[in-house]
N, C-alpha and C positions, 0 to 999 in steps of 0.2 A: 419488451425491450426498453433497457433506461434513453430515452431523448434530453441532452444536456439541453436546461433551460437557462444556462450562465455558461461562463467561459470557465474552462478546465485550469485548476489550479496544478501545477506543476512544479514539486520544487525542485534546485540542483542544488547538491552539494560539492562545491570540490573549490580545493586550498590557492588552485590559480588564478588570480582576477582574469588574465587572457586567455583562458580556456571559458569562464564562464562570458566575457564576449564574445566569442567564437557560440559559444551555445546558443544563446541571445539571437546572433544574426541565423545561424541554422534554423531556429523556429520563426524568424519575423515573418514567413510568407502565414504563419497560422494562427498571427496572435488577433486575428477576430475572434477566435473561439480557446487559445490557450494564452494565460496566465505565470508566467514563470518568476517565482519567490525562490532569491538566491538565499543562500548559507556558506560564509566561508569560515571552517573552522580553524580554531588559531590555537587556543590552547587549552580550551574549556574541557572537562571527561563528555565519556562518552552520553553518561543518560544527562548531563546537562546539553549536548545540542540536540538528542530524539527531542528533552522537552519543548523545545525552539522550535524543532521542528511539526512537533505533535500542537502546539501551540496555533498554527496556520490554519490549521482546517483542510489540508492537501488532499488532495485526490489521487496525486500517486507522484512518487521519491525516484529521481536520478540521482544516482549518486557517482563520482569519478572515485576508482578503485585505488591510487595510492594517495590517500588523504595526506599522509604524512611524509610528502616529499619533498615539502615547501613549507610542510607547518609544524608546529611546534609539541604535536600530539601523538599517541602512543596507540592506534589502531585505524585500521582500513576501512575503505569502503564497504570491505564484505561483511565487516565486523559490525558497524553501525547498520546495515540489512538485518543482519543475522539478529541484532539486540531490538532491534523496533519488531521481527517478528515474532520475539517470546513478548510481545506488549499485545502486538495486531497482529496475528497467525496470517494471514492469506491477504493483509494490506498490497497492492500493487506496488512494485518498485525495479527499478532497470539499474545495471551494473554497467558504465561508461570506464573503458581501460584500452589504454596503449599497448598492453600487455596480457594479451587475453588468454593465453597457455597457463600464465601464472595464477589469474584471477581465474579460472577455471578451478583449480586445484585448490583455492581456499573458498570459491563459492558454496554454500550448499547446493544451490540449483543454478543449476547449468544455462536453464532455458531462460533466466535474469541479465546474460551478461552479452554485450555487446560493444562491437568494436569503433574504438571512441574516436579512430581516422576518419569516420566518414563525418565528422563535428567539425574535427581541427582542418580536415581539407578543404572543406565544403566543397562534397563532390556532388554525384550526379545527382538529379532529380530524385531521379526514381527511388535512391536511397533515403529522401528526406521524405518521401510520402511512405514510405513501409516504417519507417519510425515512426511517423505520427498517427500510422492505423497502430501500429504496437502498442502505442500510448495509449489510443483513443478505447479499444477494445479491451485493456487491458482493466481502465476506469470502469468501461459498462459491465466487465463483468463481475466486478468484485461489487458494485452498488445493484445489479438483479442476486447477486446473493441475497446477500443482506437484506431485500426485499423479499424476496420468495422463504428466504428462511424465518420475518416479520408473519409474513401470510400465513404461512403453514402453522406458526405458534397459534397466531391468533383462530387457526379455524378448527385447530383441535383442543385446547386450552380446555375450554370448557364443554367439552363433550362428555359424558359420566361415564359411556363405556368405549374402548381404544382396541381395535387391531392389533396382533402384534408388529405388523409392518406400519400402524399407523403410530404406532408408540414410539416406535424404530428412528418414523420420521420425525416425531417429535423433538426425540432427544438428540438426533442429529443434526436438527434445525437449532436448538437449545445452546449444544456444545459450540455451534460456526458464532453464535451470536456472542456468546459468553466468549470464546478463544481472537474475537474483533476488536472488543469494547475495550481494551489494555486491562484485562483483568491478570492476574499472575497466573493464576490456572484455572485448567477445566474440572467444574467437578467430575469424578468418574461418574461413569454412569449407571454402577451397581445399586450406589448410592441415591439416583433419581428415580424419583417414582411418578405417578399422576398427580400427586399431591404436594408436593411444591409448585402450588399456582402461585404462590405469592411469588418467590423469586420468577417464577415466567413474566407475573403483569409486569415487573420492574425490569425486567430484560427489555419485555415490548416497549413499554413507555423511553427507556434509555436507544434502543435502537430507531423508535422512531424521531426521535429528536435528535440521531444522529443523518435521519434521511432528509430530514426537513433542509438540515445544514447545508446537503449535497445537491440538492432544486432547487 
């Protein structure tokens, strides 16, 4: 199990400056251990603020779901989710909306989106500690990925002969690491064999200097 050895970087995205106050004070009872790096989009497209945002080094993206209700730009919060995960397939991120029947119906996934009352109310307790476990486990488990799928490469990589369920696990350790690292695509897997060790050492080497980043 990953143990954060820093404070959880946290960004928000969303076009209100008082709603990102309202956020701000929502997390203060947590910020010994989280970090929150605002984004407010104004006019820029969309892969100019992922890059903004991929720039931070985050651990995991709140985003508020009508980006463009106040700003001057031509897609959603679901839209900027949906575009950072054809970068980083399985990067953690939460969908904050006043409006969750609608942001439902333009999410991909459902299990991202949450209601953004319990921010602007500042309601009960208990509601800011089920977010911040949402947050927290959401971080650990996307970095035991990424770690277990480091492992797995490196302890079959150079083995001369492979299982089929060991190959299996290879190439699906292969693919999670390749569909993380903002590559465009996965190679298929027809296409991999045991003998692109060189593209694995360079997977390894780039994923582990993306864990170093995250401890």
């Amino acid at each position: 199990m990953y143990i954060a050895e820093r404070k959880y970087r946290v960004g928000y995205v969303d076009e209100s400056k008082n709603d990102i106050v309202y956020f701000h004070d929502f997390m203060a009872k947590y910020d010994s251990v989280i970090e929150v790096i605002d984004f407010i989009p104004e006019s820029e497209k969309i892969d100019e603020l992922y890059q903004k945002i991929n720039n931070e080094k985050l651990d995991i993206l709140v985003v508020d779901y009508r980006l463009n209700e106040y700003s001057n730009i031509n897609f959603q919060g679901s839209d900027l989710i949906d575009y950072l995960h054809q970068k980083r397939r399985d990067f953690p991120c939460i969908l904050l909306t006043s409006h969750p029947y609608e942001a439902l119906d333009y999410s991909l996934d459902s299990h991202i989106v949450y209601d953004k009352e319990i921010i602007i109310a500042q309601s009960e307790q208990d509601d800011g500690d089920i977010f911040f476990k949402k947050i927290k486990k959401s971080i650990e488990k996307y970095i035991n990925q990424l770690t277990e799928a480091e492992k797995t490469i490196n302890e079959l990589n150079n083995r001369e002969n492979l299982s089929i369920e060991e190959e299996n696990s290879l190439l699906l350790s292969d693919e999670f690491i390749e569909a993380n690292l903002g590559i465009p695509s996965v190679t298929p897997r027809i296409l991999k064999t045991e003998n692109h060790n060189k593209e694995l050492k360079q997977l390894i080497d780039e994923v582990q200097r993306l864990l170093n980043e995250l401890q």
